[in-house]
N, C-alpha and C positions, 0 to 999 in steps of 0.2 A: 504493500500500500504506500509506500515510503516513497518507492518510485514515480507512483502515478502521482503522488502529491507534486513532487520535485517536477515531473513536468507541464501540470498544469501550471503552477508558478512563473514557470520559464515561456509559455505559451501566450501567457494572459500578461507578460510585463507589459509597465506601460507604454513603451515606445510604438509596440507594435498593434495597440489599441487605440493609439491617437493615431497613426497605417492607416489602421482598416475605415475609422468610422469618416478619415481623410479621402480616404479615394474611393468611399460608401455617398459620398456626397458628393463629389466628381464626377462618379459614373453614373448617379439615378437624379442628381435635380443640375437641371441644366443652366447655365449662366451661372453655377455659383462661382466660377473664376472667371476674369478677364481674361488673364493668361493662359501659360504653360510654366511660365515663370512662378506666377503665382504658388501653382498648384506644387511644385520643385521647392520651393522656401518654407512653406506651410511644414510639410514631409520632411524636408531637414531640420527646420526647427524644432517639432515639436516628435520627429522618429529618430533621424540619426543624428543630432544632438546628443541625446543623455545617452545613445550606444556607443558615441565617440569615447567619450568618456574613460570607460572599461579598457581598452587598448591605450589609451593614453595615460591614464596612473598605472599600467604593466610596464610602458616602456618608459617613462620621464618619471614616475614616483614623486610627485608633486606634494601630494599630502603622506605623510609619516604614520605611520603605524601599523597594524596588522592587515593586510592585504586587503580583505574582505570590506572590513570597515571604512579603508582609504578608497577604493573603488566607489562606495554606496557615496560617500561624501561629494566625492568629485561629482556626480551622477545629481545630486542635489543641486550642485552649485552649476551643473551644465543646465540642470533642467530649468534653474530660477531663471538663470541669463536669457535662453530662449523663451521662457515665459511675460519675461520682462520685454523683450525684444519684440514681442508678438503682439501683446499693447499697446508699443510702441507703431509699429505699423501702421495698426488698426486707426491710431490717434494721424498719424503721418500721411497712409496714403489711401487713396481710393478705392478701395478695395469692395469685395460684396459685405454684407450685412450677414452672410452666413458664415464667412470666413471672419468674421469679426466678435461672431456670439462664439465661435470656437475659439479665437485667441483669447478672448476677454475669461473664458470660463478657466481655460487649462491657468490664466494670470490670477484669477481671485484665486481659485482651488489652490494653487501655490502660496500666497500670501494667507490663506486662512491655513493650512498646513504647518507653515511656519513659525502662525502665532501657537497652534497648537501646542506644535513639538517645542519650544523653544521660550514661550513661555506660559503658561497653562502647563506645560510639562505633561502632557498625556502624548502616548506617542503612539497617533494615529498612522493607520495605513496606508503608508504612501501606494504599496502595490492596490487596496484594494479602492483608492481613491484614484488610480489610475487606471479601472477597470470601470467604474461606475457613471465615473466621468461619461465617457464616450458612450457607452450604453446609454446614460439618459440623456445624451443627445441626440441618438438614434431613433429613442422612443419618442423623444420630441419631433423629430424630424420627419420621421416615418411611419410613425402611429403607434398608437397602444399594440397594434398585432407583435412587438417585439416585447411585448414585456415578460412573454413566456421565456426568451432569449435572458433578459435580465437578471430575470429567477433564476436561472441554470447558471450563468456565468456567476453569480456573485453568490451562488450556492456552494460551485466548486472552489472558487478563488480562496473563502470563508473556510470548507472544510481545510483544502493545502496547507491556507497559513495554521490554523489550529494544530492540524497532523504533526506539522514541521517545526512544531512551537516556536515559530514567529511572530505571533501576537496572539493576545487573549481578546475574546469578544467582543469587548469594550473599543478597545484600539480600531476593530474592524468596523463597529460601527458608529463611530466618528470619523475614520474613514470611507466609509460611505454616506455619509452624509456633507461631507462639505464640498464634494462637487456637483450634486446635488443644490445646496445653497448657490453655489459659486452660479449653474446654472440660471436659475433663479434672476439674479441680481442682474445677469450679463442680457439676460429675454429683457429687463426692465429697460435696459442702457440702449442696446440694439433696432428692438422691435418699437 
């Protein structure tokens, strides 16, 4: 069981859920990018960004200490920068209003994350606030028929971390909640 947890973990990270629900809105609602450009910035920003990360404190060891922990760190600090960066667009340049409620939500969910972990000191789940995230954009975007989809994904994410004793129930569900909010706020700003 140890295995299937470890994979679904590594399956549902979040780079590759800000991927899907990126080019889930590409391919089914039309105009939501000007570009090609666009749509290439989005995907690095907010996909291979924080993967960058991992190959980059293996080879340069940027941040000091036990592997594992310097990895997640850097991977924080790649993710804030693109999040930050993503805002910043949205405030900069012309972009759609769909690609705008996504930067803006990945940018609060980051800023509420941080007040969490850092001072509230509850240390929510970044994995599974990077999984719900995008799912309840989905569900936004594409209708309640995915909320069977939401159930399963944040069912499995939920059991992995518990299995794996990466976070207790608490953690997961403050983590799934403040992208959730994050969304919220970002439909209020956008829409």
């Amino acid at each position: 069981m140890k295995k299937l947890a470890k994979f679904i973990r590594i399956v549902t990270v979040a780079p590759i859920s800000a991927i899907i629900i990126v080019l889930g809105i590409y391919f089914f609602i039309p105009k939501s990018f000007n570009t090609f450009f666009e749509l290439l910035l989005i995907l690095f920003i907010l996909g291979l960004l924080p993967i960058l990360s991992y190959p980059i404190q293996r080879t340069f060891h940027i941040i000091k200490g036990e592997q594992r922990d310097a990895e997640r760190k850097l991977a924080f600090i790649f993710c804030t920068g693109g999040y930050i960066l993503g805002a910043l667009i949205s405030l900069i340049f012309n972009i759609s209003s769909l690609q705008k409620l996504v930067y803006y939500t990945y940018f609060f969910s980051g800023i509420f994350m941080f007040i969490t972990n850092f001072f509230i000191k509850i240390k929510a789940s970044g994995h599974m606030c990077g999984v719900a995230g995008p799912v309840a954009v989905a569900i936004y975007l594409f209708g309640y028929e995915f909320t069977f989809l939401f159930i399963i994904i944040i069912g499995l994410v939920a059991w992995s971390s518990v299995k794996l004793k990466r976070h207790k129930y608490q953690e997961l569900i403050v983590g799934f909640i403040i992208p959730i909010i994050a969304l919220l706020i970002s439909i209020r700003i956008v829409i």
